[in-house]
N, CA, C, O and CB atoms as a CASP TS submission, in Angstrom:
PFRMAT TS
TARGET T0000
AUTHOR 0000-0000-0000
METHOD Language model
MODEL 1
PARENT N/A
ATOM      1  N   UNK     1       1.440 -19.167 -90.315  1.00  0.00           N
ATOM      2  CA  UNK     1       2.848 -19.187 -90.689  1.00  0.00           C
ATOM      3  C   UNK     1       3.512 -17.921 -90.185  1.00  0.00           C
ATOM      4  O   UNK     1       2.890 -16.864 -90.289  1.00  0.00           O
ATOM      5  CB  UNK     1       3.018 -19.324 -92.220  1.00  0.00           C
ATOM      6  N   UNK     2       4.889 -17.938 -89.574  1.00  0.00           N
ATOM      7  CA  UNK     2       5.381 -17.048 -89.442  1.00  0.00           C
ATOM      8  C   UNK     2       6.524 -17.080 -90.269  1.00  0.00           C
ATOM      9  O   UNK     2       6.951 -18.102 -90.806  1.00  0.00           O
ATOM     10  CB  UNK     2       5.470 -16.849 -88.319  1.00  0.00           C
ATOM     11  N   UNK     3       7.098 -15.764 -90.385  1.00  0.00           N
ATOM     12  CA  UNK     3       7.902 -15.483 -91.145  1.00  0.00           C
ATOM     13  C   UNK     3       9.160 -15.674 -90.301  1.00  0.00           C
ATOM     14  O   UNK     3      10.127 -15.994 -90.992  1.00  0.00           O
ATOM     15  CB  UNK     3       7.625 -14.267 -91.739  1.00  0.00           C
ATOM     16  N   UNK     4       9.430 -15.557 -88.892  1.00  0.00           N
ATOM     17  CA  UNK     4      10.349 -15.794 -88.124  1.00  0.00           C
ATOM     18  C   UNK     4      11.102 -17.130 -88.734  1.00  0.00           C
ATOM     19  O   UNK     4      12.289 -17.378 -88.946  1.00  0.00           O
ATOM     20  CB  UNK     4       9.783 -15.870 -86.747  1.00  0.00           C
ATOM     21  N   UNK     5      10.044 -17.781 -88.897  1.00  0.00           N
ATOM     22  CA  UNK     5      10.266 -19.395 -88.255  1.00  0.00           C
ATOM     23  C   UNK     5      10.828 -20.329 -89.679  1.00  0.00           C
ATOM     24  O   UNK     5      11.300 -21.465 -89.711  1.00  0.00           O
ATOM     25  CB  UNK     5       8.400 -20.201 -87.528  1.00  0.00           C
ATOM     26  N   UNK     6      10.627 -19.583 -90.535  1.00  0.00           N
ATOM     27  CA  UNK     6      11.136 -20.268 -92.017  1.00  0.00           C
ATOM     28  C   UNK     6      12.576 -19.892 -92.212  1.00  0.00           C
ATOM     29  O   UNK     6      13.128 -18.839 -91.893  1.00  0.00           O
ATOM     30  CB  UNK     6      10.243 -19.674 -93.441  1.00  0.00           C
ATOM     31  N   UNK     7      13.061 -20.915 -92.774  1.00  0.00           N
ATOM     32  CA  UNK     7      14.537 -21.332 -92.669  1.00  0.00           C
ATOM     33  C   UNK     7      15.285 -20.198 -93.352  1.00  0.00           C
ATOM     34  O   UNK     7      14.429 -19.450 -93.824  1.00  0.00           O
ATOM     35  CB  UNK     7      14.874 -22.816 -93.398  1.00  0.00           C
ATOM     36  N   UNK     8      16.349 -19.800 -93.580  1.00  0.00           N
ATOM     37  CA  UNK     8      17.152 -19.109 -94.926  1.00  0.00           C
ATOM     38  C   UNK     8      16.767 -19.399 -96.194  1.00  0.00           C
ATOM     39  O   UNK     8      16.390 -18.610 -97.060  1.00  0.00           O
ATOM     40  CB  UNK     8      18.554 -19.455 -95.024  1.00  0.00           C
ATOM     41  N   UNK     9      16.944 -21.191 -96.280  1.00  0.00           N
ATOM     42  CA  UNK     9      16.807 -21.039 -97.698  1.00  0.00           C
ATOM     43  C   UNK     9      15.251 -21.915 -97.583  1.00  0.00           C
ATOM     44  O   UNK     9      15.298 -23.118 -97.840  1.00  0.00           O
ATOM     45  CB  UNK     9      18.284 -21.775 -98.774  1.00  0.00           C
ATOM     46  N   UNK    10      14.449 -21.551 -97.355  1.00  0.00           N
ATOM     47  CA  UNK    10      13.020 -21.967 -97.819  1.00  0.00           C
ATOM     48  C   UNK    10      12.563 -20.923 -98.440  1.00  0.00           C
ATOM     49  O   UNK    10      12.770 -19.761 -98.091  1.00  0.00           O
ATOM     50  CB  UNK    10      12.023 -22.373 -96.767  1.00  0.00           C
ATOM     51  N   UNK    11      11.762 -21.366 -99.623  1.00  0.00           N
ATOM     52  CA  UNK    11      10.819 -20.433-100.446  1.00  0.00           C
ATOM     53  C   UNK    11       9.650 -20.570-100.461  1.00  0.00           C
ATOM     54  O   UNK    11       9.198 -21.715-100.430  1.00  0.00           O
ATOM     55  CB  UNK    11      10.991 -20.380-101.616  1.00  0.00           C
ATOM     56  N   UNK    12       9.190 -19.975-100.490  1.00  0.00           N
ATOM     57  CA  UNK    12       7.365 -19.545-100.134  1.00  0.00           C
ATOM     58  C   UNK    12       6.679 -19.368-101.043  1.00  0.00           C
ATOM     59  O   UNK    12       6.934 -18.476-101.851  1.00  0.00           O
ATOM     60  CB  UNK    12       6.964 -18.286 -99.424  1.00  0.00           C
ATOM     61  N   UNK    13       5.379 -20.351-101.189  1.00  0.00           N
ATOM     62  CA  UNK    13       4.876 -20.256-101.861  1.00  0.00           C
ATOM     63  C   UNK    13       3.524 -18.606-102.150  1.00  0.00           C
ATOM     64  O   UNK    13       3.517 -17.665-101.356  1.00  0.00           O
ATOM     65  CB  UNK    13       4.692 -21.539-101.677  1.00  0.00           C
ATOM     66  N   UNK    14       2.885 -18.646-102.986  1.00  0.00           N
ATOM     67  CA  UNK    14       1.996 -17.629-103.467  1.00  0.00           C
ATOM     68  C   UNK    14       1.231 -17.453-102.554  1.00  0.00           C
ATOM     69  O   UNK    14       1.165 -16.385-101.945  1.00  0.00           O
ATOM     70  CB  UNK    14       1.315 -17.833-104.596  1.00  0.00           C
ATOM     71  N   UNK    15       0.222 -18.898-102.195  1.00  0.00           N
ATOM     72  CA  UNK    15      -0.873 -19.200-101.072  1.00  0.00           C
ATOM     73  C   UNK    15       0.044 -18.695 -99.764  1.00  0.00           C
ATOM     74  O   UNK    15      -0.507 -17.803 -99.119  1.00  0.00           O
ATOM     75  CB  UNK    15      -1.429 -21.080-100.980  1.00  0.00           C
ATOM     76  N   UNK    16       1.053 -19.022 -99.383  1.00  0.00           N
ATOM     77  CA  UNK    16       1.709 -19.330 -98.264  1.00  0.00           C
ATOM     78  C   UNK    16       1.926 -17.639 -97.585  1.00  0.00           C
ATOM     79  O   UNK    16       1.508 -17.199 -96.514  1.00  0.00           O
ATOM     80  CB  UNK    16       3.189 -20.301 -98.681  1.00  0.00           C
ATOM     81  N   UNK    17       2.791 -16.894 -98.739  1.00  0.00           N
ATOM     82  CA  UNK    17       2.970 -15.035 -98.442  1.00  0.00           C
ATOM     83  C   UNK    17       1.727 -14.659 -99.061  1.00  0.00           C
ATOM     84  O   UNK    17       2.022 -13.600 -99.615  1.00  0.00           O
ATOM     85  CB  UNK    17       4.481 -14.032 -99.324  1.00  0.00           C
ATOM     86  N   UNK    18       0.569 -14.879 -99.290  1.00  0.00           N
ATOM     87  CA  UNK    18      -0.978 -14.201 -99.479  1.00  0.00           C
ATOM     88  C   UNK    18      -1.740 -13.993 -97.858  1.00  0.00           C
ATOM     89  O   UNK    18      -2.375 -13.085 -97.323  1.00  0.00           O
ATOM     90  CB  UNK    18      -2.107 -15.472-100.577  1.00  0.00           C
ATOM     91  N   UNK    19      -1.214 -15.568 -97.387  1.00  0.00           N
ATOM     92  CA  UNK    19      -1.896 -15.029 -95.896  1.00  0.00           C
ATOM     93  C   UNK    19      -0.933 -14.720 -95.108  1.00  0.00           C
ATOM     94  O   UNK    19      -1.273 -14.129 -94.083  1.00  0.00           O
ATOM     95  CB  UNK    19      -2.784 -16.040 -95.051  1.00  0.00           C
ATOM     96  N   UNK    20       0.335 -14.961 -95.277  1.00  0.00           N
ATOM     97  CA  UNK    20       0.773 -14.084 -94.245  1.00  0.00           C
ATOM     98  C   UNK    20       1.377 -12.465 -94.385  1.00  0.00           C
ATOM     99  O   UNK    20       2.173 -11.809 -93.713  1.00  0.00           O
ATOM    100  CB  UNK    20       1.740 -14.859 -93.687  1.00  0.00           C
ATOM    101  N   UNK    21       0.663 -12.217 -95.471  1.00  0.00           N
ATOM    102  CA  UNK    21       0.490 -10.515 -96.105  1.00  0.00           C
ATOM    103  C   UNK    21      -1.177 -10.614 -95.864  1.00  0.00           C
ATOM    104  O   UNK    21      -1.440  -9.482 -95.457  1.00  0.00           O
ATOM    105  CB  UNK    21       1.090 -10.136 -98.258  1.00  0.00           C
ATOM    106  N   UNK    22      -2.124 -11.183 -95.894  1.00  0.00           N
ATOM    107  CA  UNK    22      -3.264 -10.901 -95.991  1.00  0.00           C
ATOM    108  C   UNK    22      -3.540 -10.319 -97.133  1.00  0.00           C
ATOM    109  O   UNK    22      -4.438  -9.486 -97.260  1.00  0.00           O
ATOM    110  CB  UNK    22      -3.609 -10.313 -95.087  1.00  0.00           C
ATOM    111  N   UNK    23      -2.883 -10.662 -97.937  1.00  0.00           N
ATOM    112  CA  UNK    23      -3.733  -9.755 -99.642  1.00  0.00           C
ATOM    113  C   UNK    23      -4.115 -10.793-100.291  1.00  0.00           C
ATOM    114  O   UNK    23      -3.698 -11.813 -99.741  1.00  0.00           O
ATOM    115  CB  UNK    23      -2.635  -8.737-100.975  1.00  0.00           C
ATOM    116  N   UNK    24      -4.797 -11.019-101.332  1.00  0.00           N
ATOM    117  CA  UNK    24      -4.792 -11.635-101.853  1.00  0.00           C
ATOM    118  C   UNK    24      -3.915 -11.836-103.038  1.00  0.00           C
ATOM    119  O   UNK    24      -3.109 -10.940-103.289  1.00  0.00           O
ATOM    120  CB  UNK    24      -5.628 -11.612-101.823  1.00  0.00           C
ATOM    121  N   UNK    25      -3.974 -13.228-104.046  1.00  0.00           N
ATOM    122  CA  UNK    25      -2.694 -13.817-104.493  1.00  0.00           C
ATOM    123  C   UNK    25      -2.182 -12.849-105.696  1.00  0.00           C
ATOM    124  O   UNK    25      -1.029 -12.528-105.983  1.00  0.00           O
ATOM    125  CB  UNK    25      -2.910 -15.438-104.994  1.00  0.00           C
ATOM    126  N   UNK    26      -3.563 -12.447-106.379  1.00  0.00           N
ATOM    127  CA  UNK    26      -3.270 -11.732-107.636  1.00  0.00           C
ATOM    128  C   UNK    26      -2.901 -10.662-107.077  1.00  0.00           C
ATOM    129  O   UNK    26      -2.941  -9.905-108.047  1.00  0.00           O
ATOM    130  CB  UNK    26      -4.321 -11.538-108.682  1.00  0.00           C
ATOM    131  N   UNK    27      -2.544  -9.990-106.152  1.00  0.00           N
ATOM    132  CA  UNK    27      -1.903  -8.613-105.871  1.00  0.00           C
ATOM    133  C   UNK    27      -0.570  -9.317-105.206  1.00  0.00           C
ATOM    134  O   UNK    27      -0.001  -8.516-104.464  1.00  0.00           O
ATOM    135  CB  UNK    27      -2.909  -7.420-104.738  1.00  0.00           C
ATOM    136  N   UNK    28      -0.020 -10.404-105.263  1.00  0.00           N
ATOM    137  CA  UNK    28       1.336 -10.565-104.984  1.00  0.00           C
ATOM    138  C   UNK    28       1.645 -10.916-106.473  1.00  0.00           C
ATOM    139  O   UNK    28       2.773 -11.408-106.451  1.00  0.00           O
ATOM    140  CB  UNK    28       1.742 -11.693-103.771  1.00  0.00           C
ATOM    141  N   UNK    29       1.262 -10.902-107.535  1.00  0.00           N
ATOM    142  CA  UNK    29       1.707 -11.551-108.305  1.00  0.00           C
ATOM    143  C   UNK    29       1.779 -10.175-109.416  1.00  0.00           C
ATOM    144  O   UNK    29       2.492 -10.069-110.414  1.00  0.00           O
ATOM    145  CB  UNK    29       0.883 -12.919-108.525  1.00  0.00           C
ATOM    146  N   UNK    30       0.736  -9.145-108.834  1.00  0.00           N
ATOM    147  CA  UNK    30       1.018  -7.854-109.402  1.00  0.00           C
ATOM    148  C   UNK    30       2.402  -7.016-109.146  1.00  0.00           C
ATOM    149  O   UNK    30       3.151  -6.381-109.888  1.00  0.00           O
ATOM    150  CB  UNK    30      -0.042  -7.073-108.960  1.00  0.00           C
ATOM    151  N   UNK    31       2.389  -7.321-107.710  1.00  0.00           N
ATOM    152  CA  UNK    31       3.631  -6.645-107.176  1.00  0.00           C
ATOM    153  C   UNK    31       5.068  -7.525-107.953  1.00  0.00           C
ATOM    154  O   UNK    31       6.116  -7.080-108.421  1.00  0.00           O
ATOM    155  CB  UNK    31       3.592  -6.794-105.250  1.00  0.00           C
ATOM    156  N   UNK    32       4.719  -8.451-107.866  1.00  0.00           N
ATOM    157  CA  UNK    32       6.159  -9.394-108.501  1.00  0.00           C
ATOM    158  C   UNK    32       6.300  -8.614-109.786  1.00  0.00           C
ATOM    159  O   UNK    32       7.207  -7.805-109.979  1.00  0.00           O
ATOM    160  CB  UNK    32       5.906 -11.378-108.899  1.00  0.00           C
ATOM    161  N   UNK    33       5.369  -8.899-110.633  1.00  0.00           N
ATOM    162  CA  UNK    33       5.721  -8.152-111.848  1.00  0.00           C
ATOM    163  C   UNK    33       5.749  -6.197-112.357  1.00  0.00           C
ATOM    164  O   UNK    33       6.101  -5.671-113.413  1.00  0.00           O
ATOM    165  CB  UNK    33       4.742  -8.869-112.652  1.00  0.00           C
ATOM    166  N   UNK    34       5.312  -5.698-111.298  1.00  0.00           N
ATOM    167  CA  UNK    34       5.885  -4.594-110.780  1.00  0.00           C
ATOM    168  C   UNK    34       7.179  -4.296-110.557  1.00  0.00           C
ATOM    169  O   UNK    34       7.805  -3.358-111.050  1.00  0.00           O
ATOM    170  CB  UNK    34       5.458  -4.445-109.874  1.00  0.00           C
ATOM    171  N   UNK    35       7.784  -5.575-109.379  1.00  0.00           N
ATOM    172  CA  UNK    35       9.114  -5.267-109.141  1.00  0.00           C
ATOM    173  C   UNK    35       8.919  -4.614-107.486  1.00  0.00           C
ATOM    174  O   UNK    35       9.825  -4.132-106.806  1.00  0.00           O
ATOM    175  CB  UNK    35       9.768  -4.136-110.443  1.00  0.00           C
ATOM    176  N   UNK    36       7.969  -4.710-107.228  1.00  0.00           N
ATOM    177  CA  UNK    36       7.625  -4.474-105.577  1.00  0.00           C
ATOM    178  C   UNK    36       8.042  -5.619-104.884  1.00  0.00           C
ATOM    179  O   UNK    36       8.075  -5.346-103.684  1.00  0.00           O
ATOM    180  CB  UNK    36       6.007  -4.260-105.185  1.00  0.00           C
ATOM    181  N   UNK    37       8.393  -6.845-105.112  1.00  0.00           N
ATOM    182  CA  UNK    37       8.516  -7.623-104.069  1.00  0.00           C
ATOM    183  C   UNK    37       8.755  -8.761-105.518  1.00  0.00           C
ATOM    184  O   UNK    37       8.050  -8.935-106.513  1.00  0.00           O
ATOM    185  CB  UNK    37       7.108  -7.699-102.720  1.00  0.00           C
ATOM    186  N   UNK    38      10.185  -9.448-105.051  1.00  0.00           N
ATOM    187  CA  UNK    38      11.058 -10.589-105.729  1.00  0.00           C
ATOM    188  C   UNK    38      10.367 -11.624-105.770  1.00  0.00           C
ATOM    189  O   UNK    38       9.859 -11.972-104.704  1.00  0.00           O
ATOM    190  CB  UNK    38      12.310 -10.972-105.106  1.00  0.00           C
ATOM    191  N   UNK    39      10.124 -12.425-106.948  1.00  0.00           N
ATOM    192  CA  UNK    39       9.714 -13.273-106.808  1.00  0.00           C
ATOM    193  C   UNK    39      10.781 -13.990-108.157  1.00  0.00           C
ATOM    194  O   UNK    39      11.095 -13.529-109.255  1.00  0.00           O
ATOM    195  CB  UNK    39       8.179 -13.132-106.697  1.00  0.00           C
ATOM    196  N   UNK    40      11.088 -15.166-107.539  1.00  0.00           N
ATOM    197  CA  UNK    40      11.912 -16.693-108.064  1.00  0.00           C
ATOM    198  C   UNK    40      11.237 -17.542-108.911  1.00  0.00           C
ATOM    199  O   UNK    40      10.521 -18.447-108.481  1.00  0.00           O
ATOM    200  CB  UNK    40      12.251 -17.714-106.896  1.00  0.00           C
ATOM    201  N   UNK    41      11.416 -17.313-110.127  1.00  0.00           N
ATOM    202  CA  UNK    41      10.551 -18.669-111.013  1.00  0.00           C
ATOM    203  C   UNK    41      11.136 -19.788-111.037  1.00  0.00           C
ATOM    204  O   UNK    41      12.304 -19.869-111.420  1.00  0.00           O
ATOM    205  CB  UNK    41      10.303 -18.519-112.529  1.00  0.00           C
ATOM    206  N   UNK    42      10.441 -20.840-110.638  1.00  0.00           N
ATOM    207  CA  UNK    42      11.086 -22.349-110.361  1.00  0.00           C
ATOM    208  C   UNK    42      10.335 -22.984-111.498  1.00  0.00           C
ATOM    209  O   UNK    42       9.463 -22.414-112.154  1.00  0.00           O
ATOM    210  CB  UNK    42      10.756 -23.169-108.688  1.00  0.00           C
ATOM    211  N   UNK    43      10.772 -24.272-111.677  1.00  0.00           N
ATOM    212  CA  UNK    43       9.823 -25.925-112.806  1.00  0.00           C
ATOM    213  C   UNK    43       9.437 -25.371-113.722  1.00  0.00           C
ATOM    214  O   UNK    43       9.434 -24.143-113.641  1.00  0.00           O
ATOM    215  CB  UNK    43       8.246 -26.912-112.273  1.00  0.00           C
ATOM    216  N   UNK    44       8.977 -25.967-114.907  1.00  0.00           N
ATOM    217  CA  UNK    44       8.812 -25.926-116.048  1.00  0.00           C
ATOM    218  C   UNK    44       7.480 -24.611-116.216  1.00  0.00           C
ATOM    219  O   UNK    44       7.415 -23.678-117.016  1.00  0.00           O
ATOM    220  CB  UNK    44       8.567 -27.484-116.510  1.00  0.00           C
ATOM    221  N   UNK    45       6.762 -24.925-115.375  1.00  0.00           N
ATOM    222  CA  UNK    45       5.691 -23.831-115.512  1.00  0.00           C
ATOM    223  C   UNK    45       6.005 -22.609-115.137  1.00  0.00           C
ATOM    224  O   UNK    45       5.240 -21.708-115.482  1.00  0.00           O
ATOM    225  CB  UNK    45       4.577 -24.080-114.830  1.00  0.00           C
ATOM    226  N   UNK    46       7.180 -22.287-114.357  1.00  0.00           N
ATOM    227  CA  UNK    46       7.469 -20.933-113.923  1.00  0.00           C
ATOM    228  C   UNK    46       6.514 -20.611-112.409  1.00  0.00           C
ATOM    229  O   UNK    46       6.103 -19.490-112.111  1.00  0.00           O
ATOM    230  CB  UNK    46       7.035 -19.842-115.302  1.00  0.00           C
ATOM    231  N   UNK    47       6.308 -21.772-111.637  1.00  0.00           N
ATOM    232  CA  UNK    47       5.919 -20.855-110.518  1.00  0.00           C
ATOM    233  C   UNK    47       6.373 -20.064-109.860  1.00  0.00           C
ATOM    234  O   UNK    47       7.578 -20.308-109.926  1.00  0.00           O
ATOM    235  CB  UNK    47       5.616 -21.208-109.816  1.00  0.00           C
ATOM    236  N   UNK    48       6.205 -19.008-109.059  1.00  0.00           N
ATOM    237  CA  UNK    48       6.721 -18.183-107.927  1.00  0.00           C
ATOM    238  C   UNK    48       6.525 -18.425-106.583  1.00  0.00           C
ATOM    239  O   UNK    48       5.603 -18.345-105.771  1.00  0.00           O
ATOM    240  CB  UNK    48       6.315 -17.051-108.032  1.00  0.00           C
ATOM    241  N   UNK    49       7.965 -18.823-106.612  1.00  0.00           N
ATOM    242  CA  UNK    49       8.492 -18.618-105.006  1.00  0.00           C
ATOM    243  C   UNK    49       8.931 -17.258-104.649  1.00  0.00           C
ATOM    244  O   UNK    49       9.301 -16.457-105.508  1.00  0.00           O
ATOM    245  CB  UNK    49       9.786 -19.538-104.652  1.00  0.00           C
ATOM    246  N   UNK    50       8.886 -16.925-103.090  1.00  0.00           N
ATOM    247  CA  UNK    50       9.323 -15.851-102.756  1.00  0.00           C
ATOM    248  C   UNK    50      10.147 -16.179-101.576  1.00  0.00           C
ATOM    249  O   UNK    50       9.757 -17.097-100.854  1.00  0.00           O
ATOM    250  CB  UNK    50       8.323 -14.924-102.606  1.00  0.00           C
ATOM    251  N   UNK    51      11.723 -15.267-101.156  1.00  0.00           N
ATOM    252  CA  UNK    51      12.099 -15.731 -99.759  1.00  0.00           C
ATOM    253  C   UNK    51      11.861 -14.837 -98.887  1.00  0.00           C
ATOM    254  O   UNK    51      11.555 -13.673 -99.146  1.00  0.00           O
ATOM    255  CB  UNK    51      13.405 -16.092 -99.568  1.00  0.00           C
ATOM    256  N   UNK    52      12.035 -15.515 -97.347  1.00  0.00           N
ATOM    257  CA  UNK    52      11.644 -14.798 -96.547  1.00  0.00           C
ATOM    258  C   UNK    52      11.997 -13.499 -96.360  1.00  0.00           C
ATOM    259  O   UNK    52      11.344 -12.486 -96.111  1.00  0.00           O
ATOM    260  CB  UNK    52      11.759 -15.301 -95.751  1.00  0.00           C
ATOM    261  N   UNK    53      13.452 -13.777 -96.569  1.00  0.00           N
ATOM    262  CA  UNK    53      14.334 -12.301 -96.477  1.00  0.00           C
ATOM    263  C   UNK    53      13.493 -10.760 -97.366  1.00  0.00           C
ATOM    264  O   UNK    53      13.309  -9.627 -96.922  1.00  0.00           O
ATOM    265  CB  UNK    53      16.139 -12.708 -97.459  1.00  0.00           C
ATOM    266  N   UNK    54      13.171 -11.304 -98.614  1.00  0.00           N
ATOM    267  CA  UNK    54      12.501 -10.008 -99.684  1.00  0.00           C
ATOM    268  C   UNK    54      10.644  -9.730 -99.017  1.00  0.00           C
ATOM    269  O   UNK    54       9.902  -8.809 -99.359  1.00  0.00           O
ATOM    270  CB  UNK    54      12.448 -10.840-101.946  1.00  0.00           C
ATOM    271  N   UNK    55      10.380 -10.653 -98.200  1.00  0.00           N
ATOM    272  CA  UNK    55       9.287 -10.421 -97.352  1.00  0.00           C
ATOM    273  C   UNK    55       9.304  -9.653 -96.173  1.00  0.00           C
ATOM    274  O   UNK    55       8.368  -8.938 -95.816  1.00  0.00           O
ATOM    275  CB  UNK    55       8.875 -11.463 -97.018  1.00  0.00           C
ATOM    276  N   UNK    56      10.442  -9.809 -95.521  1.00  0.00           N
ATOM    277  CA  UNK    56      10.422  -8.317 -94.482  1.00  0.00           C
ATOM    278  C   UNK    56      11.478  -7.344 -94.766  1.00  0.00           C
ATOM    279  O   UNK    56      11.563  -6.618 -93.776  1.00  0.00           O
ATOM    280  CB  UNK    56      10.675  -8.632 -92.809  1.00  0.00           C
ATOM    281  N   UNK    57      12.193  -7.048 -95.525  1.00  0.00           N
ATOM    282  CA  UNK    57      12.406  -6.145 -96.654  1.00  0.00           C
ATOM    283  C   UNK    57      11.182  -5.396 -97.147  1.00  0.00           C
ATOM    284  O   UNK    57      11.068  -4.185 -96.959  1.00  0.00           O
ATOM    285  CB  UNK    57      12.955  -6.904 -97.766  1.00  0.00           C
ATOM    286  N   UNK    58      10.488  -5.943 -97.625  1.00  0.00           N
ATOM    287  CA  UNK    58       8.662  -5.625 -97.967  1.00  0.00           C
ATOM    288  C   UNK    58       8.707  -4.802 -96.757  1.00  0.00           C
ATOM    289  O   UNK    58       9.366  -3.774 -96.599  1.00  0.00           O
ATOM    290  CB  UNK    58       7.211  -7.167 -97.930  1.00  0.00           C
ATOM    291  N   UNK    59       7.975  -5.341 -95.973  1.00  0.00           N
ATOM    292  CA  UNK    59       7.395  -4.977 -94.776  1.00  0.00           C
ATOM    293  C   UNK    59       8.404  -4.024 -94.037  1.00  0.00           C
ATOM    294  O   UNK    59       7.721  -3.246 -93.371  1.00  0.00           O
ATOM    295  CB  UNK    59       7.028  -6.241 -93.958  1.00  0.00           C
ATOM    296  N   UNK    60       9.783  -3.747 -93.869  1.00  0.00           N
ATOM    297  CA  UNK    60      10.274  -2.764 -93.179  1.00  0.00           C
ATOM    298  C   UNK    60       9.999  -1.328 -94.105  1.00  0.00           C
ATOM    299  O   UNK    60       9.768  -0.137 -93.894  1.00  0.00           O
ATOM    300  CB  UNK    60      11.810  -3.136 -92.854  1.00  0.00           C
ATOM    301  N   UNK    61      10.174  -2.212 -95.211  1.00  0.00           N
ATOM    302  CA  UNK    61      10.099  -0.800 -96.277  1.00  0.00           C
ATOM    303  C   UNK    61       8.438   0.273 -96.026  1.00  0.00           C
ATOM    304  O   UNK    61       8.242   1.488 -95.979  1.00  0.00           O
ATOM    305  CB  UNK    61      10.082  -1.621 -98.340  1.00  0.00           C
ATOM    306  N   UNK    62       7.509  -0.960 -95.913  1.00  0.00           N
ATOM    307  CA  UNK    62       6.191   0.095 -96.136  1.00  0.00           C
ATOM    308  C   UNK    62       5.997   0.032 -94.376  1.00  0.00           C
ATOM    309  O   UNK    62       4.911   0.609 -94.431  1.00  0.00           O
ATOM    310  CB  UNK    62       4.474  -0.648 -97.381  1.00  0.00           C
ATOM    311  N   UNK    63       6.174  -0.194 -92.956  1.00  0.00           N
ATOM    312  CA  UNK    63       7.007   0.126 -91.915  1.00  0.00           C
ATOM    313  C   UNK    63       7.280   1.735 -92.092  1.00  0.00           C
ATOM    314  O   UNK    63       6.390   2.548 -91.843  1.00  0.00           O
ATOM    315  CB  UNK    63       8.342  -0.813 -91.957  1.00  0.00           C
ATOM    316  N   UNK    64       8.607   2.134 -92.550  1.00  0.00           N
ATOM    317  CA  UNK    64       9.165   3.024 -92.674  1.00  0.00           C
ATOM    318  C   UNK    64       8.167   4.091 -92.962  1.00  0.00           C
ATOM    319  O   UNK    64       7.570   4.926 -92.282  1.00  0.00           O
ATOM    320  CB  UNK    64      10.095   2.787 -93.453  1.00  0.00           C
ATOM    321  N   UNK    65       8.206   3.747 -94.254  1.00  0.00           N
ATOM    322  CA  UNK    65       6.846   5.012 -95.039  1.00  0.00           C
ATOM    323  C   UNK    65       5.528   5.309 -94.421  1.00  0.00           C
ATOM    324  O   UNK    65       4.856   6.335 -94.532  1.00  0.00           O
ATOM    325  CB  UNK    65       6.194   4.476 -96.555  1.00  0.00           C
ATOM    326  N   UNK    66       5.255   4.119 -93.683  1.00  0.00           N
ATOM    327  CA  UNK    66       4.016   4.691 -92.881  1.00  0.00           C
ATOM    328  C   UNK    66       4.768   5.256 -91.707  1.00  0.00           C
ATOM    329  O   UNK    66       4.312   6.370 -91.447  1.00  0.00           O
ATOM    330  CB  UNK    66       2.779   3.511 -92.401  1.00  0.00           C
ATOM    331  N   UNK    67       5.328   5.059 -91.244  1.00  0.00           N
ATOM    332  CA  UNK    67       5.844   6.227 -90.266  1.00  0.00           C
ATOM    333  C   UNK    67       6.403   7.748 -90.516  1.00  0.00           C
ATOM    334  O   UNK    67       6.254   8.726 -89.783  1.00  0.00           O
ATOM    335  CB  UNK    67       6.873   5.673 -89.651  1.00  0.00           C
ATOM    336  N   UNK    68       7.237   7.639 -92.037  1.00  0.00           N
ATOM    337  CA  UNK    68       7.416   8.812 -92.168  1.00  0.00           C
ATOM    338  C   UNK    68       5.986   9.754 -92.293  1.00  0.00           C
ATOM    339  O   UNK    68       5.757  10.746 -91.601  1.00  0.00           O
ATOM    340  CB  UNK    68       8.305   8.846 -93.250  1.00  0.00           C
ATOM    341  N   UNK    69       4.986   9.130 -93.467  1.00  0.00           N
ATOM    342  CA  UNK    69       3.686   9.412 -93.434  1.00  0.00           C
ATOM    343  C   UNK    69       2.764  10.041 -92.286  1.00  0.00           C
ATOM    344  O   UNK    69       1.908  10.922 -92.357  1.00  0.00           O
ATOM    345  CB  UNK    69       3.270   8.381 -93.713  1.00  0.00           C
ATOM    346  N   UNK    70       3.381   9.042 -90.853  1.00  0.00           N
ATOM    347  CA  UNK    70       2.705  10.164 -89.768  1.00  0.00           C
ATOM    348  C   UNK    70       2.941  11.178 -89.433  1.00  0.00           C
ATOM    349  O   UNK    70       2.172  12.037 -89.003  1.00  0.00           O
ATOM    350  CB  UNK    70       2.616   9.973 -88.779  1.00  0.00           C
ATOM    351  N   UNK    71       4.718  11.237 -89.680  1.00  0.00           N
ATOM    352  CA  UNK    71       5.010  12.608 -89.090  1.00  0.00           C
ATOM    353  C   UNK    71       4.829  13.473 -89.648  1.00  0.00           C
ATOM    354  O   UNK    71       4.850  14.542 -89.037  1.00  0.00           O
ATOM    355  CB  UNK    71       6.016  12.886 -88.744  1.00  0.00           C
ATOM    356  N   UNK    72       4.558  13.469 -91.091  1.00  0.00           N
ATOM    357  CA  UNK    72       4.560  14.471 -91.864  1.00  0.00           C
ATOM    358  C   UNK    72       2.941  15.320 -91.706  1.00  0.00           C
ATOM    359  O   UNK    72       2.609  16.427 -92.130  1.00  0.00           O
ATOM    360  CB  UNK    72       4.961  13.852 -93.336  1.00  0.00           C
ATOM    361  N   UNK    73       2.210  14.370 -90.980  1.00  0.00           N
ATOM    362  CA  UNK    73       1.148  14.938 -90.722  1.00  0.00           C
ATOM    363  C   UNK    73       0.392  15.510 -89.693  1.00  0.00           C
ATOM    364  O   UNK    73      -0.760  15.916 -89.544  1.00  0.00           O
ATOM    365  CB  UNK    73       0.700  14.430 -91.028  1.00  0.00           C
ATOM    366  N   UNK    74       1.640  15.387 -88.888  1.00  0.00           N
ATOM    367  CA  UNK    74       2.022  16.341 -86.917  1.00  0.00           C
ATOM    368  C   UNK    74       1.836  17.884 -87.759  1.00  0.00           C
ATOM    369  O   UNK    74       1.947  18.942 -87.140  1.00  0.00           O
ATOM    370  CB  UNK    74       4.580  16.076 -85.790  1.00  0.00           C
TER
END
């Protein structure tokens, strides 16, 4: 799955941003309830969706920090 390729309004499932973060599920579901990364409760059970947009948001954010991270260590 790429993240390019999913629409505006499609939401992503747990399984779906686990592999295309490569973490596993219970550390997206840590971060949700952290507040590291948005997650949408949908249906009666409350699953979590996530959109694409708060997924590379994610990713520019820790992006950034690992770069500042290098320089700081020139």
């Amino acid at each position: 799955m790429d993240i390019n390729s999913a629409s505006g309004n499609t939401m992503l499932t747990v399984r779906e941003v686990s592999q295309l973060l490569h973490v596993h599920s219970n550390t997206l579901r840590r971060w949700s309830d952290q507040g590291v990364l948005k997650a949408y409760r949908i249906g009666p059970r409350g699953d979590r969706r996530f959109k694409p947009e708060d997924i590379a948001v994610l990713l520019l954010e820790q992006t950034r920090e690992a770069a500042a991270g290098s320089r700081s260590m020139r």
